[in-house]
C-alpha positions as a Python dict, from the first residue, in 0.01 Angstrom:
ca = {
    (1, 'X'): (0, 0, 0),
    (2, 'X'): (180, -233, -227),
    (3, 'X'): (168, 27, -470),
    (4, 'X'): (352, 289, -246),
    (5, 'X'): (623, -3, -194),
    (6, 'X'): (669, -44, -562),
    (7, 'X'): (687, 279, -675),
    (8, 'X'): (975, 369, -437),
    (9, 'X'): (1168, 78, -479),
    (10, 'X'): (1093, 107, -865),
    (11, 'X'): (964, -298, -866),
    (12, 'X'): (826, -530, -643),
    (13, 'X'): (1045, -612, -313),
    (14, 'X'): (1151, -927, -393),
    (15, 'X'): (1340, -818, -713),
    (16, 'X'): (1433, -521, -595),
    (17, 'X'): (1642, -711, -318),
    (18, 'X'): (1758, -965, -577),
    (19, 'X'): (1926, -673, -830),
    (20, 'X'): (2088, -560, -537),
    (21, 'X'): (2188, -907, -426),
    (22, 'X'): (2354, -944, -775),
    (23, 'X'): (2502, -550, -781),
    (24, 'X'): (2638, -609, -460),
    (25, 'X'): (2815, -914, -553),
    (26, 'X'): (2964, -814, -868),
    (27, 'X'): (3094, -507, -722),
    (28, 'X'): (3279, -687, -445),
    (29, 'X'): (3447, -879, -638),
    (30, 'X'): (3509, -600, -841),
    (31, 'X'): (3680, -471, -494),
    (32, 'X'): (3817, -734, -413),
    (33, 'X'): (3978, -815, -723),
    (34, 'X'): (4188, -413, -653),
    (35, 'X'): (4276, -562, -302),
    (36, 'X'): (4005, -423, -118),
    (37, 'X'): (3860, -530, 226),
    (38, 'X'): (3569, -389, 462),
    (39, 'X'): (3793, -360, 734),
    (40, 'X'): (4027, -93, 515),
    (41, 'X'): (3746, 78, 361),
    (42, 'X'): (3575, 139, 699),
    (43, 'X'): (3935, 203, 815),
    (44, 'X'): (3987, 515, 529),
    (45, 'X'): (3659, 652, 598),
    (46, 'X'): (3728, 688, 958),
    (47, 'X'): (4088, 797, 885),
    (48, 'X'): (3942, 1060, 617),
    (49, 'X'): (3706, 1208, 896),
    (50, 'X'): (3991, 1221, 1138),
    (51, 'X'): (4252, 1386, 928),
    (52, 'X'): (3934, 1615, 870),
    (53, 'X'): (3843, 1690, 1206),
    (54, 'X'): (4241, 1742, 1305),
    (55, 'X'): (4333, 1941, 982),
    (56, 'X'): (3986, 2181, 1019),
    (57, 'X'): (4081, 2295, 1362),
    (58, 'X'): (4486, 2322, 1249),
    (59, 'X'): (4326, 2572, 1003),
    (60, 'X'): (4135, 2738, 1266),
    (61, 'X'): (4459, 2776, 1482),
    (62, 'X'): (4610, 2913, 1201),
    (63, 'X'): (4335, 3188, 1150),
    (64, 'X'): (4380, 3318, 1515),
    (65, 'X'): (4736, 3292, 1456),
    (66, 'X'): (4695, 3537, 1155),
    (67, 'X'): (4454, 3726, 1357),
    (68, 'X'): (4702, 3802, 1618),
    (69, 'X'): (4936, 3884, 1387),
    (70, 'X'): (4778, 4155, 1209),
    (71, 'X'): (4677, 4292, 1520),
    (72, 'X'): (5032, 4352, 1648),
    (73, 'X'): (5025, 4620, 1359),
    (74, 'X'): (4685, 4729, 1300),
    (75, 'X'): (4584, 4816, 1703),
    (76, 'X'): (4891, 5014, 1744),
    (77, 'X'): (4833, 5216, 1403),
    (78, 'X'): (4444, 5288, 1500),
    (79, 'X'): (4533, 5408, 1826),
    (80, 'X'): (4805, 5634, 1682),
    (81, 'X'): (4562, 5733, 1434),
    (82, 'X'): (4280, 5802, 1689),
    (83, 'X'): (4509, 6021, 1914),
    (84, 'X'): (4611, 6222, 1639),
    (85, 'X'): (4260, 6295, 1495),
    (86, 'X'): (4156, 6335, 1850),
    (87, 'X'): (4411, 6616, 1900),
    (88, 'X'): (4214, 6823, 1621),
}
């Protein structure tokens, strides 16, 4: 079972947790250096899913809008189109 372990971690567990021990370290100061705290990186992630959610259902508004829109001209030419073939 060991085995299993190491071969997904790619080294035993102990190292494993100390590389990302030191990654993790180096990287936030690397963040923090640029200004950057947890609380506004969790803050633009949930912003960035937000704006998501809002702006994919402004585009969907948008599509029935267009929707509508075309069919203020389209119905009204297929029906006149329909009566006249119908007439034949």
């Amino acid at each position: 079972m060991a085995d299993g372990v190491n071969r997904i971690l790619g080294d035993t567990p102990g190292r494993t947790i100390v590389k990302l021990l030191v990654v993790c370290l180096i990287v936030g100061f690397v963040l923090a250096f640029f200004g950057f705290t947890p609380d506004n990186i969790v803050g633009e992630v949930r912003y960035w899913f937000l704006d998501l959610w809002y702006n994919g259902f402004r585009a969907l508004g948008k599509v029935g809008n267009y929707l509508v829109l075309g069919a203020i001209i389209v119905i009204p030419i297929f029906i006149i189109l329909r009566l006249m073939s119908y007439r034949r």
